[in-house]
C-alpha positions, 0 to 999 in steps of 0.5 A, a space after each residue: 518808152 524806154 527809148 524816149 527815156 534814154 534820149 532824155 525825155 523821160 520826164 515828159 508827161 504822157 499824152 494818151 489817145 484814145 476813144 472818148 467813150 470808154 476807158 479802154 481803146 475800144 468804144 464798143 466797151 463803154 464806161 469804166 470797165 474793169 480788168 482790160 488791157 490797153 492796146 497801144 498802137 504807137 508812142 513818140 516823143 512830141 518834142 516841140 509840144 512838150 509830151 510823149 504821145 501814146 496812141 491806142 486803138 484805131 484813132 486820129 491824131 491832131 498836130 500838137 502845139 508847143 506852150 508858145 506857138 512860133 506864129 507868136 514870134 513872127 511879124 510884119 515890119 511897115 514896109 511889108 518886111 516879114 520877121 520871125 520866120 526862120 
């Protein structure tokens, strides 16, 4: 996290991923317990989706997308002519 702040994305939200069954990154520990610790696997800056992503246990992530996809900006011309794609 400190050096995602020092390239200038410490103003980004933080996007936690972990299980849905618990507040802990361990789903045999249900509900809201009390005084655990949080085991962060990973954390990156997903620049293009707009938040740093915090991985905790043993979880798959999906791809994140920006506020406005780029498919938005790319178009077929009438003679067949595709624009938008860099």
């Amino acid at each position: 996290m400190a050096e995602a702040e020092r390239h200038g994305f410490g103003r980004l939200p933080v996007c936690i991923a972990k299980t849905q069954y618990s507040l802990t990154d361990q789903p045999q520990i249900r509900g809201v317990p009390a005084g655990f610790a949080l085991h962060v696997r990973e954390a990156a800056v997903r620049a293009g989706a707009g938040f740093v992503l915090v991985v905790a246990g043993d979880i798959t992530t999906m791809p994140g997308l920006p506020a406005r996809p780029r498919a938005w900006e790319i178009d077929l011309d009438p003679d067949g002519t595709v624009r938008g794609i860099a």
